[in-house]
C-alpha positions in Angstrom: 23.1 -1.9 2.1 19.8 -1.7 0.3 17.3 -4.6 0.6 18.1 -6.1 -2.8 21.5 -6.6 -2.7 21.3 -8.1 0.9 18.8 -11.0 -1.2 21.6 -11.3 -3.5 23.7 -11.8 -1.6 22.4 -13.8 0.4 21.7 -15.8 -2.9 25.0 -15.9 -3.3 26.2 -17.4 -0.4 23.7 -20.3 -0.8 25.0 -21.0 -4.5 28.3 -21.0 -3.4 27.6 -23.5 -0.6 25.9 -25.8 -2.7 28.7 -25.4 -5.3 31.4 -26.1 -2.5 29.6 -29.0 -0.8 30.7 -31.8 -3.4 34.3 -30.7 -2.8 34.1 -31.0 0.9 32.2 -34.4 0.6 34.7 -35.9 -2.0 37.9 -34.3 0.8 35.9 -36.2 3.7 35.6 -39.4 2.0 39.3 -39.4 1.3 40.6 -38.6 4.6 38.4 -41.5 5.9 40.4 -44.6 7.1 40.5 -47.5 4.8 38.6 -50.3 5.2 39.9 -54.0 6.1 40.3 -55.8 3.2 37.6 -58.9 2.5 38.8 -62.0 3.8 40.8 -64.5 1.3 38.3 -67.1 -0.6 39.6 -70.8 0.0 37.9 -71.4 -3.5 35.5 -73.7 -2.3 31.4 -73.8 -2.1 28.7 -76.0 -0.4 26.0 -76.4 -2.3 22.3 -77.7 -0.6 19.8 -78.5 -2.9 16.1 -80.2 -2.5 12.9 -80.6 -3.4 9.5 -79.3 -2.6 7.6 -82.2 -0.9 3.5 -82.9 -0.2 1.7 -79.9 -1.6 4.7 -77.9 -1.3 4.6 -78.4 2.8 7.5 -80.0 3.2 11.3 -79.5 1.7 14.9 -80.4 2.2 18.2 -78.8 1.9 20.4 -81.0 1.2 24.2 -80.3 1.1 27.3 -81.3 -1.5 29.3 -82.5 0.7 29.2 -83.5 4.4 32.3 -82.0 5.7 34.8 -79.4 4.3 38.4 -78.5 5.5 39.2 -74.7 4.8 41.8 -72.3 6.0 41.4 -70.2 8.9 40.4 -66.5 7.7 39.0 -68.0 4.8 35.8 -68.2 3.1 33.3 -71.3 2.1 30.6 -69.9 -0.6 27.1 -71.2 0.6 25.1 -72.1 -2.5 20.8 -72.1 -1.3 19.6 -74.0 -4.4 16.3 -76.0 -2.0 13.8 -74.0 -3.8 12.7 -71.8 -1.0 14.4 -68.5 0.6 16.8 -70.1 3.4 17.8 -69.4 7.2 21.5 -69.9 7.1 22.9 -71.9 11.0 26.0 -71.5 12.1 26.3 -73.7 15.3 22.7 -74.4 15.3 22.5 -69.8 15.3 20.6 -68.2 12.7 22.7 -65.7 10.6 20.8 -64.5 8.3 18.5 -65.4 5.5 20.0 -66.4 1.4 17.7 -66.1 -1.0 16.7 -69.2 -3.4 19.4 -69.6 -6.0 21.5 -66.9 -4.0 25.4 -67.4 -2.4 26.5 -65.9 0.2 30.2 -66.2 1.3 30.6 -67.1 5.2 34.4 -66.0 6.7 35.6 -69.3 9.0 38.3 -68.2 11.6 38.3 -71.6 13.5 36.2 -74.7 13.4 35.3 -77.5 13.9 32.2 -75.4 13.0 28.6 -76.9 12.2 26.9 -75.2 9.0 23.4 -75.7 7.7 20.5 -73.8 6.3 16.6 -74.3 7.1 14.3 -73.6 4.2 11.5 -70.9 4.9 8.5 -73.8 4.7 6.6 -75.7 7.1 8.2 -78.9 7.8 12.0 -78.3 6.5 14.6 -81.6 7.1 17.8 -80.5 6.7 21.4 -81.6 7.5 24.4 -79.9 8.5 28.1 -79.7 7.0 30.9 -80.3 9.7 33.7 -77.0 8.5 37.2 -77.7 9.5 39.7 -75.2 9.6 43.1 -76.0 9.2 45.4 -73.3 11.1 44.6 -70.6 13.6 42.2 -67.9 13.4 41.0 -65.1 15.7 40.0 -66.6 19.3 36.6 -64.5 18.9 33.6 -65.9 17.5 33.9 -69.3 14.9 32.0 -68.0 11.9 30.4 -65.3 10.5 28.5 -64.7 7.6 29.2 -61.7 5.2 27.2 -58.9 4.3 25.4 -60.7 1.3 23.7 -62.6 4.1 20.0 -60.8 4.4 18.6 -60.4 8.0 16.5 -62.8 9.4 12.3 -62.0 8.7 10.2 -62.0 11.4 6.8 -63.2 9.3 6.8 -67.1 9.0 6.0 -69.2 6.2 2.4 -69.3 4.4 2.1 -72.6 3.9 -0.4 -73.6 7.0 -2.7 -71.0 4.9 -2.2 -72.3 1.7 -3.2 -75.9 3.0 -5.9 -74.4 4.7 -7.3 -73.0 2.0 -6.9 -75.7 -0.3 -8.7 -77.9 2.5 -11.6 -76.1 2.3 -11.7 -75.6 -1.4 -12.0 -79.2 -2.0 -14.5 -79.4 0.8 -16.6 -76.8 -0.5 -16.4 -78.4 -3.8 -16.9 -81.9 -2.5 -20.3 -80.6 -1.0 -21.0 -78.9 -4.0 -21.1 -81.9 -6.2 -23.0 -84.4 -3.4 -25.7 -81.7 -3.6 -25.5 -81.7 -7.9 -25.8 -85.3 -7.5 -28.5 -85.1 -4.9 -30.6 -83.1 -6.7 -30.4 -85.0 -9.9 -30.9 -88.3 -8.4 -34.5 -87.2 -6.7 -35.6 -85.6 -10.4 -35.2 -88.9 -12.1 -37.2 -90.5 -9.8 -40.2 -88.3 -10.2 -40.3 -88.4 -13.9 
C-alpha cells in the first residue's frame, strides 16, 4: 500500500470514529440505570429573614415559624432572605451554604429534627425551627439537604476588615482636621 493511501486511510478511520462517537455516547446514556426519583414536596417553606445590624456587623435570621410538622420522605423549602449568604444547620451540622434570596429544598426522613441557618457576618443571632415528621422514614441519617445546597466556604466573613478600615479612616480623618484646626488657630494669633 503506497504512503498516501495508508494517510487516508488512516484519515478515515479517525473521521469515522468521531462520526460514531455520539452514537455510542447517546447508547451508554440509555442503558445507564435510572435515577431515584426526588423526594415528594410536603408543600411547605420556612422562611428566615433579618436585618443587617451596627455597621453591617451584626445580623439575624429569623424564621416564619417556630416549628413545622412534615411527612417523612418529604421536603421543607428553606427560604435564606437575612441579607447575607447563609450556613444552613441541621442538628446544630453545617450542610451547606444558600445563597441570599436563594431556596433550597431539605428531604426530612424522621424528626424531631432541629433546623436553622447562620448568616455569613461577624456576630449572627439566629434561632432554630423544631421539624416534626409525622410517619416513618429511613432509620439512617434525619435530614439532608439537596443538591441546590452549595458547599460550605472555607474563607470567613470580611467584616472585622471592613470595621477596621473604617476605624482608621475616621481616625486618620479625625487627626487630619485637629491638625487643620491647629494650624489655623496659631495663624490668627500672629496676625
Amino acid at each position: 500500500m503506497p504512503p498516501l493511501a495508508r494517510h487516508r486511510a488512516a484519515a478515515t478511520a479517525v473521521a469515522a470514529l468521531f462520526a460514531a462517537t455520539p452514537l455510542l455516547v447517546t447508547a451508554a446514556a440509555q442503558a445507564a440505570p435510572k435515577l431515584d426519583p426526588l423526594p415528594a414536596e410536603s408543600g411547605k417553606e420556612v422562611v428566615f429573614s433579618g436585618g443587617r445590624g451596627l455597621l453591617g456587623v451584626s445580623c439575624t435570621a429569623n424564621p416564619s415559624a417556630s416549628s413545622v410538622t412534615i411527612p417523612a420522605e418529604t421536603t421543607l423549602r428553606v427560604v435564606n432572605r437575612t441579607g447575607y449568604r447563609a450556613k444552613l444547620l441541621l442538628d446544630g451540622a453545617s450542610q451547606g451554604e444558600i445563597a441570599n434570596g436563594a431556596a433550597a429544598p431539605v428531604v426530612f426522613h424522621r424528626g424531631p429534627v432541629t433546623l436553622g441557618l447562620k448568616p455569613s457576618c461577624m456576630i449572627s443571632d439566629e434561632s432554630a425551627v423544631r421539624v416534626e415528621t409525622s410517619g416513618t422514614g429511613d432509620p439512617g441519617v434525619a435530614a439532608e439537604a439537596l443538591s441546590s445546597v452549595q458547599p460550605v466556604r472555607k474563607s470567613g466573613p470580611i467584616g472585622l476588615l471592613a470595621l477596621i478600615a473604617t476605624i482608621c479612616v475616621v481616625g486618620v480623618s479625625s487627626g487630619a482636621i485637629r491638625a487643620i484646626i491647629a494650624q489655623r488657630a496659631t495663624r490668627t494669633g500672629v496676625a
